[in-house]
C-alpha positions in Angstrom: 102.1 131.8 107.7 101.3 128.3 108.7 97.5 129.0 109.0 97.8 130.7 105.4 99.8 127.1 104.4 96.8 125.0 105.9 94.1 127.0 104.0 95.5 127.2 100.9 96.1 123.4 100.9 92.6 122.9 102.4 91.2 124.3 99.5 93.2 123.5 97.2 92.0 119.6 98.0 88.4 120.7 98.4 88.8 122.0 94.6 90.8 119.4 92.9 88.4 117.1 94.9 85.2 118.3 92.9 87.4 117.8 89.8 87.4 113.7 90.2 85.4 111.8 88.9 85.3 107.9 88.8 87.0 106.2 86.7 86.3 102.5 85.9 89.2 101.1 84.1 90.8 98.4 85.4 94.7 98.6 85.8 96.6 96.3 83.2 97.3 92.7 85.4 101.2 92.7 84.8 101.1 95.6 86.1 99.6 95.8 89.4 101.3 92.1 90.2 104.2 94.0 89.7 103.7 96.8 91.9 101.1 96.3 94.6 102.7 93.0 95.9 103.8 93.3 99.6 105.5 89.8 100.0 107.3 89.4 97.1 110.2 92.2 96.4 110.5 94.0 93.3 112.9 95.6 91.4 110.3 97.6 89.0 107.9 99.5 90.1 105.0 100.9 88.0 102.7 103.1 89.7 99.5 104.9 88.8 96.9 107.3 89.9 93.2 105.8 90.3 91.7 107.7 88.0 91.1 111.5 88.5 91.1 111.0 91.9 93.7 111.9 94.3 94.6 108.2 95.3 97.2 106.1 94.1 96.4 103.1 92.5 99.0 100.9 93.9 99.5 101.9 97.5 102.1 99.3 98.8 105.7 97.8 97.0 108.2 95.8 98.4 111.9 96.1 97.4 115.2 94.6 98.8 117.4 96.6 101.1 120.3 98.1 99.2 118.7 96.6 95.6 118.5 99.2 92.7 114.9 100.2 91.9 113.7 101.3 89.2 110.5 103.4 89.3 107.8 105.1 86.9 104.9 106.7 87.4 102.5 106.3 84.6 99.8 109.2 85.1 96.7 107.5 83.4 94.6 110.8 85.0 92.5 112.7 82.3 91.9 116.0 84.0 94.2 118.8 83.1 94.3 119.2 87.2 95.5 115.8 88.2 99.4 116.4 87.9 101.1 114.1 90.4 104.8 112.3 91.5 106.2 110.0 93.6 108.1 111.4 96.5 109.7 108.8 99.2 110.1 109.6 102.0 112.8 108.6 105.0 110.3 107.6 107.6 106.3 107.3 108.0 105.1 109.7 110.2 102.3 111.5 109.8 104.4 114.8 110.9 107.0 114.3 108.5 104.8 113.6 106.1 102.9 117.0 106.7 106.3 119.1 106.8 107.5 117.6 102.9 103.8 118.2 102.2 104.0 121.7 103.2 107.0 122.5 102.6 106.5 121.4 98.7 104.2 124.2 98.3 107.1 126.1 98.3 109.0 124.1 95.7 107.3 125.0 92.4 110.4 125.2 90.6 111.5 121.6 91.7 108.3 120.1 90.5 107.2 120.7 94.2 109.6 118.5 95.4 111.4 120.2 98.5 114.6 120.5 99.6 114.9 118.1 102.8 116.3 115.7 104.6 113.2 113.5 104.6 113.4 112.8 101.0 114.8 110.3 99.9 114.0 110.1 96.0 111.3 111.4 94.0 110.0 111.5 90.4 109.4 114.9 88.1 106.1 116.4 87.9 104.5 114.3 85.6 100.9 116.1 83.6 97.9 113.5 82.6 99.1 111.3 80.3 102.6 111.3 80.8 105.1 108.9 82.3 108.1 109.8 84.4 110.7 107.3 86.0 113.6 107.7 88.7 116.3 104.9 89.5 117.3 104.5 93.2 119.5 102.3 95.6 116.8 101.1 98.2 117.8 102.0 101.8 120.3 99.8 103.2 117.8 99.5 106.7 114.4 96.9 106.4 111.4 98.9 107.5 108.6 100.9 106.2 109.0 103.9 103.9 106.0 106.4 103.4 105.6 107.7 99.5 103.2 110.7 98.8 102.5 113.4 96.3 103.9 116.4 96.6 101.6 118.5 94.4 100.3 121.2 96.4 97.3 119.9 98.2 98.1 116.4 97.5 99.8 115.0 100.0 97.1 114.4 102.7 95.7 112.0 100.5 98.0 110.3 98.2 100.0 108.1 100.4 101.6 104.9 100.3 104.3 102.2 101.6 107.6 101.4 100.4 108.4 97.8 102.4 112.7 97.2 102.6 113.0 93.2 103.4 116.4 91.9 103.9 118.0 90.7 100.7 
C-alpha cells in the first residue's frame, strides 16, 4: 500500500508539474512585507502560490508565541489543477512531513487535510481564484513550525516555515 501511495503521488507531481507554467506577476508590496518577514512578527498572514507552480510564494512568517493569527491564503493560480491550502504542522521533519503528506491522500472529504496529531491548523481547500482564511492561537513554545500543502501530490514541494519568537 505504501509503494501504491508513493506512485500515485509521484505522478501525480510529475502531472500537475507539466501543468505550470511561469507566471511573471509580481506579488502586491503590502503584501509580501507582511508575510515573508522573518524578523519582525506578524499577526496577519497572507499567503499565495507562485503562480501555477507548486511553490508558495511566501515561504517563511514569523508570529509571537501564544499571539492570535490570522491567516489567508489567496490562490492567485489560474490552472483549474492548482488547488492548494495551508496545513501547519507541529514540527519540521521531513518524516512527519511525508506521513500528513501521505496520509492527506486519504482525506478527500476534509479538503485533504488528515486527521493527526501533527497538525496543528490548516486552511479549506481553496480552487484558483479563491481565498480562504483560518484564525489560530500560535504555539505557546518559540521554534520552527513546518507549513505544506496537503493536496495530493503537493506536499514534497510546497513547504514552508512558521518562526514562534517570544512575545
Amino acid at each position: 500500500m505504501r509503494t501504491l501511495s508513493l506512485f500515485v503521488s509521484l505522478f501525480l507531481m510529475i502531472a500537475l508539474a507539466g501543468c505550470g507554467g511561469s507566471d511573471t506577476e509580481t506579488p502586491d508590496t503590502a503584501t509580501e512585507s507582511a508575510t515573508s518577514s522573518t524578523t519582525e512578527a506578524v499577526s496577519d498572514v497572507t499567503i499565495e502560490p507562485a503562480g501555477n507552480q507548486m511553490k508558495y510564494e511566501q515561504t517563511e512568517f514569523t508570529v509571537e508565541a501564544g499571539t492570535e493569527v490570522s491567516l489567508t491564503f489567496n490562490n492567485t493560480a489560474t490552472s483549474p489543477a492548482m488547488k492548494h491550502n495551508v496545513v501547519i504542522l507541529t514540527g519540521t521533519g521531513d518524516d512527519l512531513v511525508q506521513r500528513v503528506g501521505e496520509a492527506a491522500m486519504q482525506a478527500a472529504g476534509n479538503d485533504y487535510v488528515p486527521e493527526d496529531d501533527a497538525v496543528l491548523a490548516a486552511t479549506g481547500l481553496a480552487d484558483p481564484g479563491e481565498k480562504v482564511s483560518m484564525t489560530f492561537t500560535a504555539p505557546s513554545e518559540p521554534g520552527t513550525y513546518k507549513f505544506i500543502c496537503t493536496f495530493p501530490g503537493h506536499y514534497m514541494m510546497m513547504q514552508g516555515t512558521m518562526r514562534v519568537v517570544a512575545g
